[in-house]
N, CA and C of each residue as an Amber inpcrd file, in Angstrom:
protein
   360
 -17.8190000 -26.9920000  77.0160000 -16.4660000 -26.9910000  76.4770000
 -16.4100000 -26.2510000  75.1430000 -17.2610000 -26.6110000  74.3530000
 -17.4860000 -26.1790000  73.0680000 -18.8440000 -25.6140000  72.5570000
 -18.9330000 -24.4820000  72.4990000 -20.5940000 -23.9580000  71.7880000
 -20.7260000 -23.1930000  70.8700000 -21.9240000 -23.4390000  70.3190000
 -22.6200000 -22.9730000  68.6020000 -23.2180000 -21.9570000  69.0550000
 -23.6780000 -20.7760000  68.6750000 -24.3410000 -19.8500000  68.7260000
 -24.6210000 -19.6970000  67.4210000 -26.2600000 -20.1120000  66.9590000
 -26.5730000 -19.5610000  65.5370000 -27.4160000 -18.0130000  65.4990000
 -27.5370000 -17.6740000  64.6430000 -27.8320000 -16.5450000  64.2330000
 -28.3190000 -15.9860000  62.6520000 -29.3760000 -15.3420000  62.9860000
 -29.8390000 -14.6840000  61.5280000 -31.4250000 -14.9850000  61.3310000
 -31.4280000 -16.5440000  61.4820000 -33.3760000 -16.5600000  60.9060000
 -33.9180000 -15.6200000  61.1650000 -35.0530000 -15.7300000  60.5910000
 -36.6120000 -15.1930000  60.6150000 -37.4010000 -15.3390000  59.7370000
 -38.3440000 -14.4890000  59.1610000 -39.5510000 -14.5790000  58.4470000
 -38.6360000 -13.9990000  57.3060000 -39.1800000 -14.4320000  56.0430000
 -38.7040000 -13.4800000  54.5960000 -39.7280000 -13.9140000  53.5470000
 -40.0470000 -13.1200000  52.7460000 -40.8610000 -13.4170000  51.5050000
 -39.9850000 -14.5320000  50.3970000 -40.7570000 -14.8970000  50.3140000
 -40.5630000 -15.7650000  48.8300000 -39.7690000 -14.9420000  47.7500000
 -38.5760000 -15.1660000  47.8210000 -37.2390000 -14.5600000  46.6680000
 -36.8000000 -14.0780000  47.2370000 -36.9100000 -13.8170000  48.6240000
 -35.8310000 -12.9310000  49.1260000 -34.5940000 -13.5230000  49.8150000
 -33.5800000 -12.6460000  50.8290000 -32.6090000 -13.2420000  51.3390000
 -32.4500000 -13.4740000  52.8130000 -31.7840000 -13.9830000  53.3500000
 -31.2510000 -13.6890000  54.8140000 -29.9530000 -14.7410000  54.5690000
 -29.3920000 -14.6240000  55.5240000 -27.4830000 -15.4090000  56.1820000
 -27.7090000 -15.5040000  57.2940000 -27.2200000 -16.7220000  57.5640000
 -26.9060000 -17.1070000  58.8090000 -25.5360000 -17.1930000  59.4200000
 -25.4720000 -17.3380000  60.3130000 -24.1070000 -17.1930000  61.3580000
 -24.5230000 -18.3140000  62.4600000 -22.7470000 -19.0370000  62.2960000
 -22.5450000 -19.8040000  63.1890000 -21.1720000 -19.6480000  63.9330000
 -20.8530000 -19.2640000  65.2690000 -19.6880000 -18.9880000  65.5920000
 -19.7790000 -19.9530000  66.6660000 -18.4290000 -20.2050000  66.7200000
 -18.0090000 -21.5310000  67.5900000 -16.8590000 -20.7350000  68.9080000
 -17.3530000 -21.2030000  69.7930000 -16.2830000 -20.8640000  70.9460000
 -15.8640000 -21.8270000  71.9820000 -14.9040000 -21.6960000  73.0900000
 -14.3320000 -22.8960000  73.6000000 -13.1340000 -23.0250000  73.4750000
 -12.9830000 -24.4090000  73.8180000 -11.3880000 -24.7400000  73.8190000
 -11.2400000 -25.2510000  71.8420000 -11.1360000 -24.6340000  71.2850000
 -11.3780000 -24.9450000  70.0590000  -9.5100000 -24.7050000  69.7400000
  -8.7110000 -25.5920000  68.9790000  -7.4330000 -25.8960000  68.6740000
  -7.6040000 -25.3290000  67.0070000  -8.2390000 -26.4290000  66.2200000
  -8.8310000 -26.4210000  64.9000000  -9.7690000 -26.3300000  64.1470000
 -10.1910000 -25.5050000  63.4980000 -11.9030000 -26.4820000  63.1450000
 -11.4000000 -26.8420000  61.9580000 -12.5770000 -27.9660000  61.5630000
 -11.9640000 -28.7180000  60.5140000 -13.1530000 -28.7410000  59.6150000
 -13.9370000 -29.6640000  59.2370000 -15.1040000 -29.6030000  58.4340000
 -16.6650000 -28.6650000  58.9570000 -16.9390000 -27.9990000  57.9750000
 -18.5080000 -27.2080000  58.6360000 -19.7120000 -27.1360000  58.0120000
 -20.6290000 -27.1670000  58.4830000 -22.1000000 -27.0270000  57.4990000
 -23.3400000 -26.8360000  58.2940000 -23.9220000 -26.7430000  57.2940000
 -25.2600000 -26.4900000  57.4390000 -26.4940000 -27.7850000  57.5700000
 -27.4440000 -27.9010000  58.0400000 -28.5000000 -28.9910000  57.9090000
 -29.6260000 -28.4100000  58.3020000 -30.8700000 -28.9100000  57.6880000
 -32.0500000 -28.3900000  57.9230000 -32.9880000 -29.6230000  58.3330000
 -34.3200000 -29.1560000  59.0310000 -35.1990000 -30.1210000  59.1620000
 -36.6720000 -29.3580000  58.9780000 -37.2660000 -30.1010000  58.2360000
 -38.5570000 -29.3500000  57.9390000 -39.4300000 -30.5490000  58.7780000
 -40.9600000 -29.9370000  59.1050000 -41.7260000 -30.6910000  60.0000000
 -41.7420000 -31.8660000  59.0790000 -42.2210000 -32.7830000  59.4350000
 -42.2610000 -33.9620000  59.1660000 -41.3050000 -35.4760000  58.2830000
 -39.9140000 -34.1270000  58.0550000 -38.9170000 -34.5940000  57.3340000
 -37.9420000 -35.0140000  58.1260000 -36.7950000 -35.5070000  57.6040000
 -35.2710000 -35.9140000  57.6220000 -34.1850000 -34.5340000  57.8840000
 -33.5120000 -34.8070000  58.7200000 -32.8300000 -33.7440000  58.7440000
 -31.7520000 -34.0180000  57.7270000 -31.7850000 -33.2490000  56.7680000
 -30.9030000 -33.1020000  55.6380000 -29.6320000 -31.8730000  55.3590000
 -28.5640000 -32.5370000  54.8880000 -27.1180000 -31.5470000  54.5350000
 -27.8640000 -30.7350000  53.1320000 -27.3330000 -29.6000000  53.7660000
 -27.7350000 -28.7180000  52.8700000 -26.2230000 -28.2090000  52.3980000
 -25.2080000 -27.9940000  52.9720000 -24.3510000 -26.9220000  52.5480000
 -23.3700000 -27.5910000  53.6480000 -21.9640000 -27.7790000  52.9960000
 -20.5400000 -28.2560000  53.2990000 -19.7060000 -27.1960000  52.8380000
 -18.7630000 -27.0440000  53.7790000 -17.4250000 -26.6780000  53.9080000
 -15.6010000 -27.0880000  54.1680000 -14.9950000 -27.5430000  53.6330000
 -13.6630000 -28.4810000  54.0350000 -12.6680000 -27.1510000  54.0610000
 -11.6040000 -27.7000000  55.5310000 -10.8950000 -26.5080000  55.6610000
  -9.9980000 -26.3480000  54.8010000  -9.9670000 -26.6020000  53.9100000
  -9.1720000 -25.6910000  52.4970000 -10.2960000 -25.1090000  51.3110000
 -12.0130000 -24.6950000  52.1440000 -12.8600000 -24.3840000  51.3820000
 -13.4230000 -24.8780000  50.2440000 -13.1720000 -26.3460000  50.1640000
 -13.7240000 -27.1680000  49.1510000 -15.8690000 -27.0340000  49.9460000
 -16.4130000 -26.9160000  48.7290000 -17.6450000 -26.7140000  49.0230000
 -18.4580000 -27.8240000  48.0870000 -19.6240000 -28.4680000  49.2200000
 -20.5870000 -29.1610000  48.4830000 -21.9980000 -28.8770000  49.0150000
 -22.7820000 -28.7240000  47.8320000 -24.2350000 -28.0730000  48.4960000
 -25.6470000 -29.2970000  47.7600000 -26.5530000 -29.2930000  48.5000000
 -27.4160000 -30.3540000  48.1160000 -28.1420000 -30.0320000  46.5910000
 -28.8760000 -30.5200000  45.7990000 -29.1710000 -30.1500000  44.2630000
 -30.0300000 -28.7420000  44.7530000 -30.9810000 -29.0330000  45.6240000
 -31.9720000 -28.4670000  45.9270000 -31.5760000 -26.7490000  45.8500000
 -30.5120000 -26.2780000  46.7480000 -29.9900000 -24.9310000  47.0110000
 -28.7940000 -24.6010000  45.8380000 -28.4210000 -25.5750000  44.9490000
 -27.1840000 -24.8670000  43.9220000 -27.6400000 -23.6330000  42.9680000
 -26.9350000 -22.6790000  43.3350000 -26.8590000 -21.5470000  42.5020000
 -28.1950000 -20.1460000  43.3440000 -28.0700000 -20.8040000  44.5870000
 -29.1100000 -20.0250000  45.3850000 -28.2770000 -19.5820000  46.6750000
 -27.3680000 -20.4250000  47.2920000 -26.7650000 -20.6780000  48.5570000
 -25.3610000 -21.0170000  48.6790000 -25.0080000 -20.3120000  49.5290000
 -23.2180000 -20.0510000  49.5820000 -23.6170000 -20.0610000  50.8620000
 -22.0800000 -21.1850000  51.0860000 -21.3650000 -20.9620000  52.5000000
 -19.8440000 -20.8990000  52.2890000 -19.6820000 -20.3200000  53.5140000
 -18.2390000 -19.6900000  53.8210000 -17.7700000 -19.8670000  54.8650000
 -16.7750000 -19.2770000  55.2930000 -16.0080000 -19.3800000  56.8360000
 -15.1040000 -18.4950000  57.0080000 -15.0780000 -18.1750000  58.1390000
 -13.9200000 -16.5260000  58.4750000 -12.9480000 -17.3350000  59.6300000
 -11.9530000 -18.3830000  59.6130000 -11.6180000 -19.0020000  60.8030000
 -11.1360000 -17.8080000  61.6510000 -10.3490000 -16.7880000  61.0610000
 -10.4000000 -15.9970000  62.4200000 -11.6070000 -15.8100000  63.3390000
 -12.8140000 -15.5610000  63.0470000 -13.6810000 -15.6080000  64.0350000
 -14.5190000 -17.0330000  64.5090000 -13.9870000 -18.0440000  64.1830000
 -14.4700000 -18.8930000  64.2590000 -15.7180000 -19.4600000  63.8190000
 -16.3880000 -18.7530000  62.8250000 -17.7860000 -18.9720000  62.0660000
 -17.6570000 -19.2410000  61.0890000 -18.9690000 -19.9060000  60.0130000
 -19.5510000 -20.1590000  59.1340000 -20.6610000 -19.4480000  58.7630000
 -20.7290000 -19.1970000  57.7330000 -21.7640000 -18.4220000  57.3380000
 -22.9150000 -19.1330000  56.0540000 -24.0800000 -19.2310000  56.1760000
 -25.0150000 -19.4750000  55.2830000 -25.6930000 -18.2240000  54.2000000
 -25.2830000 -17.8890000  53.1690000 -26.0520000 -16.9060000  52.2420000
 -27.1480000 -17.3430000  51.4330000 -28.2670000 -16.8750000  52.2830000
 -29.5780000 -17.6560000  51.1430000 -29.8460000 -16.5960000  50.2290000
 -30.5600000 -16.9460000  49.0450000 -31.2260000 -15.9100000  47.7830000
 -31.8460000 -16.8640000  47.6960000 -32.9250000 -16.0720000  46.9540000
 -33.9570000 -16.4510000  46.0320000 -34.9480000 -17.5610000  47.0160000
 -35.0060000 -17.4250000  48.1430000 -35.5550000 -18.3210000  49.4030000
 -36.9440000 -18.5360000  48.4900000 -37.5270000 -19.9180000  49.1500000
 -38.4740000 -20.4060000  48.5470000 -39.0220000 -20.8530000  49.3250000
 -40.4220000 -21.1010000  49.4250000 -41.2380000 -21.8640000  50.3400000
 -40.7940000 -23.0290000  51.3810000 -40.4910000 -23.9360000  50.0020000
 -39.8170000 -24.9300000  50.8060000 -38.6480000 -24.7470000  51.5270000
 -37.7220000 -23.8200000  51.2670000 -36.6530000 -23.5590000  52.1380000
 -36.9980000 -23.4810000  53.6150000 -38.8150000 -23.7530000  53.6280000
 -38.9300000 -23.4250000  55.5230000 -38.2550000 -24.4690000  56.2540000
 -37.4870000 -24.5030000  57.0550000 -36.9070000 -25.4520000  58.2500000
 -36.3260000 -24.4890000  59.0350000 -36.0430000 -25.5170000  60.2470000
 -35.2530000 -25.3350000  61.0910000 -33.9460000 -25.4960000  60.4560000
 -32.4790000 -24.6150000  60.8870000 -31.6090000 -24.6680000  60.2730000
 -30.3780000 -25.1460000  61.3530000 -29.2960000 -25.7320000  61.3070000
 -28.7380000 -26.2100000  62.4710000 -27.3050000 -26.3360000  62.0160000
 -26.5400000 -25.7000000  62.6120000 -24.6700000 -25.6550000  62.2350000
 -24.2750000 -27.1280000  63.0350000 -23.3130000 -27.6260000  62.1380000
 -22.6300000 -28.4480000  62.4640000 -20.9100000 -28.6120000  62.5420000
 -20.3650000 -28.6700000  63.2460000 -19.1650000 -28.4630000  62.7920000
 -17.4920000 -29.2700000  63.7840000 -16.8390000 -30.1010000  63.2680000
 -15.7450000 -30.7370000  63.1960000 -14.8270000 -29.8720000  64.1450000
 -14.1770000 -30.3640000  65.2410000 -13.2810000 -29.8690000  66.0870000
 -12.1050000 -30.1800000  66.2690000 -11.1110000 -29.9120000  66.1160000
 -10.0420000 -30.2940000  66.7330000  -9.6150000 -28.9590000  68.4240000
 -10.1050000 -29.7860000  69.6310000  -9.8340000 -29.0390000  70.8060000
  -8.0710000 -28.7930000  71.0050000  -8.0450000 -27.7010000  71.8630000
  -6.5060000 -27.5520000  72.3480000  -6.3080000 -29.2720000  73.3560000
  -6.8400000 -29.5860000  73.8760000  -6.3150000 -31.0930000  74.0490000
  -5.6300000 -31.8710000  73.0680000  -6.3100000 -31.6050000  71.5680000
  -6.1650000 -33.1180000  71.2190000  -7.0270000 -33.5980000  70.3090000
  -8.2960000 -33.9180000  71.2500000  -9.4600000 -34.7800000  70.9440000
 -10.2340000 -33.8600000  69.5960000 -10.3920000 -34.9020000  68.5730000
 -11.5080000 -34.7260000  67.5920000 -13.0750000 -34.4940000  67.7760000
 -13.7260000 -33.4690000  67.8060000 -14.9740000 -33.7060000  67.9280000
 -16.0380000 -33.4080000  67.4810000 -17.8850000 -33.6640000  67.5960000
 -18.6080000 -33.0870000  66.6760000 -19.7130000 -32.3850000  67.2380000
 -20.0390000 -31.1510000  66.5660000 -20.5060000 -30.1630000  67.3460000
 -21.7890000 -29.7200000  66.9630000 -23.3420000 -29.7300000  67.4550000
 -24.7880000 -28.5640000  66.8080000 -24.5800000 -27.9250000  67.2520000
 -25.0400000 -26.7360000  66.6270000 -25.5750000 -25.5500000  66.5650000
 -27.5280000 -26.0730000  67.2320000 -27.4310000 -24.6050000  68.4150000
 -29.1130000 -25.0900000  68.5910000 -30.3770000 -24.8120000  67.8560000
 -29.8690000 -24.4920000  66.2640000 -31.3240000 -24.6030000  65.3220000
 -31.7420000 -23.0000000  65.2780000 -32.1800000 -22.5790000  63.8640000
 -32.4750000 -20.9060000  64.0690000 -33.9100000 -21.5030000  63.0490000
 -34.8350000 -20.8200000  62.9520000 -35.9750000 -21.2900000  62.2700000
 -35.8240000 -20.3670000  60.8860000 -36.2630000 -20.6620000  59.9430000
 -36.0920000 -19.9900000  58.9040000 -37.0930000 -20.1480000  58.2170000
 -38.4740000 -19.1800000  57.8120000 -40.1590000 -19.6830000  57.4460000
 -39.7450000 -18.5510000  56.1130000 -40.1320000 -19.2640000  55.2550000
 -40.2410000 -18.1460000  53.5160000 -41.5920000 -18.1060000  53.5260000
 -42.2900000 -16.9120000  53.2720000 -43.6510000 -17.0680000  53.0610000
 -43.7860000 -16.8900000  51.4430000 -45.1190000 -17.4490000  50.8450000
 -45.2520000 -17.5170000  49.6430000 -45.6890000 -16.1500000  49.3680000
């Protein structure tokens, strides 16, 4: 009914950049809230980066002043801008995002995970 297609990971050196892309397709009416979450091996999958549809933004301590997200609702995506990537930035990265369908119904949506490894 509704699917994530992420986009962008890969390998990057330590300080460098990459963005991710999350576009949503389907019976999609609204989208409403969007973000980002990561999971590193042996961790918690943690919010990294929020979006509210009047672009109110909240990002975890860890990524402030490194990481921007955005949204283009005409195309139905979110976007992740990393800098200054750091080791620990390695996880799996995973879109999440708030629906309102042409039905009606409210709903909540992953993305299937893009890997994202910073080497030192």
């Amino acid at each position: 009914q509704v699917q994530l297609v992420e986009s962008g990971g890969g390998l990057v050196q330590a300080g460098g950049s990459l963005t991710l892309s999350c576009a949503a397709s389907g019976n999609i009416f609204r989208l409403n809230a969007m973000g980002w979450y990561r999971q590193a091996p042996g961790k918690q999958r943690e919010l990294v980066a929020a979006i509210t549809s009047d672009t109110s933004t909240n990002y975890a301590d860890s990524v402030k002043g490194r990481f921007t997200i955005s949204r283009d609702n005409a195309k139905n995506t979110v976007y992740l801008q990393m800098n200054s990537l750091k080791p620990e930035d390695t996880a799996v990265y995973y879109c999440n995002v708030d629906i309102k369908t042409m039905r009606g119904y409210n709903d909540n949506y992953w993305g299937q995970g893009t890997q994202v490894t910073v080497s030192s």
